[in-house]
Each structure stands twice: as structure tokens, then as C-alpha cells.
DRENDO-1510 file (C-alpha; in Angstrom, 1 decimal, always signed):
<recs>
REC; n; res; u; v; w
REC; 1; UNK; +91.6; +86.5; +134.5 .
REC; 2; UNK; +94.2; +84.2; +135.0 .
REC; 3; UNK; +94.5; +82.3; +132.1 .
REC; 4; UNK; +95.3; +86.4; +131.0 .
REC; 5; UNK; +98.1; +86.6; +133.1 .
REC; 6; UNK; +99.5; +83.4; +132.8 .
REC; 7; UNK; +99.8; +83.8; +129.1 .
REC; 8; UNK; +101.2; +87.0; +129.4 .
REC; 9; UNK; +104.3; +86.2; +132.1 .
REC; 10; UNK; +104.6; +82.6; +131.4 .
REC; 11; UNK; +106.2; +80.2; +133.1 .
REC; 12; UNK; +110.1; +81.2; +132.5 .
REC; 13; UNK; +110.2; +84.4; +134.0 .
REC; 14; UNK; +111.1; +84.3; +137.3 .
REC; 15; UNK; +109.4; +87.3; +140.1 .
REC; 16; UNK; +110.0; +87.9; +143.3 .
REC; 17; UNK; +107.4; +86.9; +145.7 .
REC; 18; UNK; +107.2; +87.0; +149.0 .
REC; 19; UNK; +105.8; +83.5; +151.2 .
REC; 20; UNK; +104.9; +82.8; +154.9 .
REC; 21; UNK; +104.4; +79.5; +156.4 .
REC; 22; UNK; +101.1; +81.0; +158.3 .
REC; 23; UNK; +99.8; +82.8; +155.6 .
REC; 24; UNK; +100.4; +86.7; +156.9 .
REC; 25; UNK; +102.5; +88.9; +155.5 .
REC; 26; UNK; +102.0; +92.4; +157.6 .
REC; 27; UNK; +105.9; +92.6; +158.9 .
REC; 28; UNK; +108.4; +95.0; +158.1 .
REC; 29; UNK; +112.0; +94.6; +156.9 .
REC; 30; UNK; +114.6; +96.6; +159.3 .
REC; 31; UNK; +117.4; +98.7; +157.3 .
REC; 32; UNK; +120.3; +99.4; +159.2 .
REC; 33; UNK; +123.0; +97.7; +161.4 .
REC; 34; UNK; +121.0; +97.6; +164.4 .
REC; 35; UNK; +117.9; +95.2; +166.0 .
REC; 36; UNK; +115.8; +96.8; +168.7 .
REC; 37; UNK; +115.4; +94.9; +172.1 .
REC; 38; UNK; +113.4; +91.9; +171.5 .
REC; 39; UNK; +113.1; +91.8; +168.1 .
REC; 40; UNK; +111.1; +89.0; +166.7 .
REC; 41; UNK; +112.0; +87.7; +163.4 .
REC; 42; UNK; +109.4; +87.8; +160.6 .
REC; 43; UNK; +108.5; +84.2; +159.3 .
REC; 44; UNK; +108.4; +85.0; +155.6 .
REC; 45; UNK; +111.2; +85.0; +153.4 .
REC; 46; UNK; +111.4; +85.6; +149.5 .
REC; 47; UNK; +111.8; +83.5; +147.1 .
REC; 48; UNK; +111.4; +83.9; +142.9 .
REC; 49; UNK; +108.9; +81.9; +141.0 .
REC; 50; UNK; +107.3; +81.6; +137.6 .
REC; 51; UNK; +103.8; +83.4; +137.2 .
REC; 52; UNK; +102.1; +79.5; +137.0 .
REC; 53; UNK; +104.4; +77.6; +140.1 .
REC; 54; UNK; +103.2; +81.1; +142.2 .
REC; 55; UNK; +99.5; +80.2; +140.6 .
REC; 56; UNK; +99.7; +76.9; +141.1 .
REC; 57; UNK; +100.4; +77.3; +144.8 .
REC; 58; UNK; +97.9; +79.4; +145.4 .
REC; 59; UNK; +95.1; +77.6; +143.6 .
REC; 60; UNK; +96.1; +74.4; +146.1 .
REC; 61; UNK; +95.7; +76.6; +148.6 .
REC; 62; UNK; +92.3; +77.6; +148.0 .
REC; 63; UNK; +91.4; +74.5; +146.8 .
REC; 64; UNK; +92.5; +73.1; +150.5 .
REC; 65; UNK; +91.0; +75.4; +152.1 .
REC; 66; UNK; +87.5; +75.2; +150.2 .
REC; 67; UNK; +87.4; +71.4; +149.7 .
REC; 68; UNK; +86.9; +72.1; +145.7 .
REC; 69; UNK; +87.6; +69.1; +143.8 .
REC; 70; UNK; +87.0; +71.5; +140.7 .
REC; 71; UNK; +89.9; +73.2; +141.9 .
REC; 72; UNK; +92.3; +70.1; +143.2 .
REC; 73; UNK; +91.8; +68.7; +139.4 .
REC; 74; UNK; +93.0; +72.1; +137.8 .
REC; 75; UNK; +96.0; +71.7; +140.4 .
REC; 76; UNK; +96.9; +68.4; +139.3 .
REC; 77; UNK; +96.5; +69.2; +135.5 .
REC; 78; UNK; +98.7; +72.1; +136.3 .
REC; 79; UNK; +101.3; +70.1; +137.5 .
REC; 80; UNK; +101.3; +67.6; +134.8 .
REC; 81; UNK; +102.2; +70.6; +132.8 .
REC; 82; UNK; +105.0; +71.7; +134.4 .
</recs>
């Protein structure tokens, strides 16, 4: 439930969370000095959020990709919140 989980981290705490402009996330981080031959660089990056911004993004998300104006209006409250 997420109204669980949002009461339970909050909105102060920040985690570290991973984002990708094209939504996919199955690269792999290199360790070491070295890049092999026509190495492509992943186009995530990390960033830290509270529990809400991270739900808040991915409930626009949805809602954009669903056309839910249930959903855009719980966005928008969410917002006004924050």
C-alpha cells in the first residue's frame, strides 16, 4: 500500500534511486580503471529523493501513460503538498 510506505519513510529522508530518461534500467556499472572497446555509456544516473517526490514521479508516470485523470488529480494534490 502506498499510503503504508509513505507514512513510514516520509518525505525528509532522502534514498538513493536510480532514473533513466527511457525508462530501462538493465545496465551494469564498470569497476576498475579500464573501459572495454566501444563502450557505451548507460543513460541512467542516480540521484536521492524522498519516498513521496520518488512516488509522486512515478504516479505521473502512470498516470501519462494510462490517461487516468483519477491519477493526474492525486499528482496535483501531491504536489500542493510538497
Amino acid at each position: 500500500n502506498t499510503e503504508y510506505l509513505h507514512n513510514a519513510l516520509g518525505d525528509e529522508t532522502l534514498f538513493r534511486t536510480e532514473r533513466s530518461p527511457i525508462n530501462e534500467f538493465m545496465w551494469y556499472r564498470l569497476r576498475g580503471k579500464g573501459m572495454p572497446r566501444g563502450y557505451i555509456k548507460p543513460p541512467n544516473d542516480e540521484i536521492n529523493m524522498s519516498y513521496g517526490e520518488w512516488l509522486e514521479r512515478a504516479l505521473a508516470k502512470d498516470a501519462m501513460a494510462l490517461q487516468d485523470e483519477d491519477l493526474f488529480a492525486k499528482v496535483s494534490a501531491m504536489k500542493k503538498r510538497r
